[in-house]
Structures are given as C-alpha cells and as structure tokens.
Backbone as a ProteinNet text record, in pm:
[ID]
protein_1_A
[PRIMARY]
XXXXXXXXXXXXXXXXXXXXXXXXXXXXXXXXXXXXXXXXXXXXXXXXXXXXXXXXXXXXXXXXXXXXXXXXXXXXXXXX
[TERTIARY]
11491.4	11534.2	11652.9	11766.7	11859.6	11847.6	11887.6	11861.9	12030.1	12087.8	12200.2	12236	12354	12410.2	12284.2	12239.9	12132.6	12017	11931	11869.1	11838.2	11954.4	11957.3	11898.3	11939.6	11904.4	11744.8	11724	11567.5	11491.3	11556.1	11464.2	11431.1	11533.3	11538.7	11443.4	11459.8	11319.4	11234.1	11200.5	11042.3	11020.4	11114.6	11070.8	11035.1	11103.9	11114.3	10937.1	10926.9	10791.1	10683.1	10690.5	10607.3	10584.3	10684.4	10784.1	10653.5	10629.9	10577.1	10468.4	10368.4	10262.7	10161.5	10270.1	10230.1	10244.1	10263.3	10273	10358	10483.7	10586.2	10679.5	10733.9	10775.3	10908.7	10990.5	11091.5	11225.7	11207.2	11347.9	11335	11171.5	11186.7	11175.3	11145.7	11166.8	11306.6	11381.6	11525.5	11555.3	11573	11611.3	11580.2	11406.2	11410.3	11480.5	11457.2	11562.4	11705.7	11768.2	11915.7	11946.4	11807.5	11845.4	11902	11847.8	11900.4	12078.7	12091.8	12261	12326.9	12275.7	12350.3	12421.9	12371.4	12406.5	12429.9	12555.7	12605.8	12484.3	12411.1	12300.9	12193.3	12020.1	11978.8	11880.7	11897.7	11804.2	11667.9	11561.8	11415.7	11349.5	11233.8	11170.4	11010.9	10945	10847.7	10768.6	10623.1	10546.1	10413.6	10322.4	10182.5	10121.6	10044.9	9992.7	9890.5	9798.3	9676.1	9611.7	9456.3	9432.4	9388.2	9449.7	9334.4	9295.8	9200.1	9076.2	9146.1	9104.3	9136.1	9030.4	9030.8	8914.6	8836.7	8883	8800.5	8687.3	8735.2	8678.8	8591	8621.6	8472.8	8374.3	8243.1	8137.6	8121.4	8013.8	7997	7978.5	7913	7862.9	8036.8	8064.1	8211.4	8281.1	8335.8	8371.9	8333.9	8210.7	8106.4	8155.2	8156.4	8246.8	8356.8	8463.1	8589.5	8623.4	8546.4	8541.4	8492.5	8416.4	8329	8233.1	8146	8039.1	7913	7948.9	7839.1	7867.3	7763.4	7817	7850	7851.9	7900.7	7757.6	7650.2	7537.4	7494.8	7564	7541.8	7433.6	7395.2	7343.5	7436.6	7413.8	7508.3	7444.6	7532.4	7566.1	7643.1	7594.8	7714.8	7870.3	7947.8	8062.6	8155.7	8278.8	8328.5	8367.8
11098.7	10991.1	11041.5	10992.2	10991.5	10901.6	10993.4	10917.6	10910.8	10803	10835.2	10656.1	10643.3	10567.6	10476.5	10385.5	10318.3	10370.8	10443.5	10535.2	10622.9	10714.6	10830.4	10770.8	10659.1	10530.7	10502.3	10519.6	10428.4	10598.5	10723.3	10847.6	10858.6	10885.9	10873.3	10838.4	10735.3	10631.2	10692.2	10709.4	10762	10903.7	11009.9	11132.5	11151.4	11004.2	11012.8	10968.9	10874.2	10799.5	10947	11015.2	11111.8	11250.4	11242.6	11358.5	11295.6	11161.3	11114.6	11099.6	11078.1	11095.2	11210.5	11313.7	11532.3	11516.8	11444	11513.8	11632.3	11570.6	11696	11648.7	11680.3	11709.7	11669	11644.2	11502.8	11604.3	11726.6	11777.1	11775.7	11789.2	11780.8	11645.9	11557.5	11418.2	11408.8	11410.5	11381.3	11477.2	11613.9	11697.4	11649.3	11613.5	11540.5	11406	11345.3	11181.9	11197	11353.4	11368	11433.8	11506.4	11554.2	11529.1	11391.6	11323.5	11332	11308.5	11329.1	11396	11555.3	11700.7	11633.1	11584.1	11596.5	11405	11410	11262.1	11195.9	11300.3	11247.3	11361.4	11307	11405.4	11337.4	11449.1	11467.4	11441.7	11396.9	11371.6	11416.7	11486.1	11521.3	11440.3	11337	11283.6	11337.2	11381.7	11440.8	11418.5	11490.4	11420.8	11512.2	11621.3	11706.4	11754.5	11794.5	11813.7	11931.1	11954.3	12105.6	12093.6	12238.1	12215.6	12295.7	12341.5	12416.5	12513.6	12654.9	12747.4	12776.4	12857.5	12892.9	12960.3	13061.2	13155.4	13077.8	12957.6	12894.6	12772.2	12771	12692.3	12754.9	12653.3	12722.1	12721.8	12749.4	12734.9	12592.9	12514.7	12404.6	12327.5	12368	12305.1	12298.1	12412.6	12461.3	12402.2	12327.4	12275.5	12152.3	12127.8	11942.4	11921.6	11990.9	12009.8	12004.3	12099.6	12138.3	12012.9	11908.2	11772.2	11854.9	11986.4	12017.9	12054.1	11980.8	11952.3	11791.1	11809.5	11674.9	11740.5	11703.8	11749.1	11778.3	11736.1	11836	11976.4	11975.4	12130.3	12083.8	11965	11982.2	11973	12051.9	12066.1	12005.3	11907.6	11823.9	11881.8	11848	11850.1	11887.3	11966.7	11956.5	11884	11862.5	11743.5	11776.4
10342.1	10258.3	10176.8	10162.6	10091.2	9995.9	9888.1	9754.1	9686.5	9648.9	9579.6	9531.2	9429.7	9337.7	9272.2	9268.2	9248	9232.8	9358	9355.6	9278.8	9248.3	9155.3	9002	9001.9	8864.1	8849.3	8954.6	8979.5	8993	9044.1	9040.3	8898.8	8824.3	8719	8593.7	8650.4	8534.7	8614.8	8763.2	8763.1	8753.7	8693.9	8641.7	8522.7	8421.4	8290.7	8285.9	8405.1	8325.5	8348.7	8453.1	8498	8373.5	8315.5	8213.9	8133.2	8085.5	7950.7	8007.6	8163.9	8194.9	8173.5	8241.5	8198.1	8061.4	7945.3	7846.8	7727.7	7833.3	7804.1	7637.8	7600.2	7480.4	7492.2	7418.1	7421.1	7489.2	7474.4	7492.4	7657.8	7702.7	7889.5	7893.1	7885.8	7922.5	7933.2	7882.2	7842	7959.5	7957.7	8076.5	8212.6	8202.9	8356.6	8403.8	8269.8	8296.4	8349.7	8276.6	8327.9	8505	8531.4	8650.7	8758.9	8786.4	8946.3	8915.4	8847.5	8810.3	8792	8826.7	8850.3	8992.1	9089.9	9243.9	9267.9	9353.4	9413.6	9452	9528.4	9639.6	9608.8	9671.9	9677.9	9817	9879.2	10018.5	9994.1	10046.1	10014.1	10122.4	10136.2	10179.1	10179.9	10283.3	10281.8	10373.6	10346.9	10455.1	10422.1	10484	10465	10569.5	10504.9	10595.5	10537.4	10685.2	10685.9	10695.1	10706.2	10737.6	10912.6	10951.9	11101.6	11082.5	11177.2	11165.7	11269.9	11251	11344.8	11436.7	11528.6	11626.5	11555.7	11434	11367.9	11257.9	11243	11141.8	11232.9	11358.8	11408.6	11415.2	11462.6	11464	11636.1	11697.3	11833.6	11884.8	11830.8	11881.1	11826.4	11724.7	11726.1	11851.3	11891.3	12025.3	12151.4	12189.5	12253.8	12279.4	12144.3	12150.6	12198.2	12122.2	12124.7	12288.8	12367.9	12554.4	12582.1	12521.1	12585.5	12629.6	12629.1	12686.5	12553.8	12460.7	12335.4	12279.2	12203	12052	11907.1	11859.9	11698.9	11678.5	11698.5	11607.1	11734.2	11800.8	11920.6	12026	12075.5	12200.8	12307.3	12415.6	12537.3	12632.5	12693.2	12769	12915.8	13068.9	13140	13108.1	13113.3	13124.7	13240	13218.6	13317.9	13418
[MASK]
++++++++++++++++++++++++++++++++++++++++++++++++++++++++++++++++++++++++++++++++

C-alpha cells in the first residue's frame, strides 16, 4: 500500500488517535502526528500470518492424519 498526499493526512490523525489511546504524553502525540510528513510517500506493508506447526512439534497420531492414515484423535485407518 502506498500511502501519500491525502493519505499521509488521514495516517496522521490515526497515529495521533493511537498516540492518545497508549497513553503517551503530549510531546509524543504531537511527534507521532508529525511523522507521516518526514517522507512524500510511505510504503505499507499488510500481512497476516500464522503459526505452522513443525514435524518436531507434532505428535504421532498428528502425523497419522496429516498422511490420511489416522484421524485427529490417533485411530489408524487404511492408508490410500
């Protein structure tokens, strides 16, 4: 996401409101309200991530499922 002219306006107000959400003290409110306006533009970064599970951190019957030759509570079933 590119953030810039308008934008930078609208980041703005929502660092200031966040600044006065944390509790911060008037000289960082004001500092965060001015930031977006060091830079023309600022690049955004949106993501949304998860945990996976490693092999070391399954259990066996995990493993079981995962192959289709269990269920999630560990009885084994045919494999395919």
């Amino acid at each position: 996401m590119i953030i810039e002219n308008q934008g930078l306006e609208r980041f703005s107000q929502l660092l200031q409101i966040a600044s006065k959400q944390a509790k911060m003290d008037e000289i960082a409110i004001e500092k965060a309200a001015k930031a977006p306006f060091r830079a023309p533009l600022i690049i955004a970064v949106i993501a949304h991530c998860t945990t996976v599970l490693k092999g070391a951190e399954l259990g066996a019957s995990d493993i079981r499922w995962l192959r289709g030759t269990g269920d999630a509570n560990g009885s084994v079933s045919a494999g395919f």
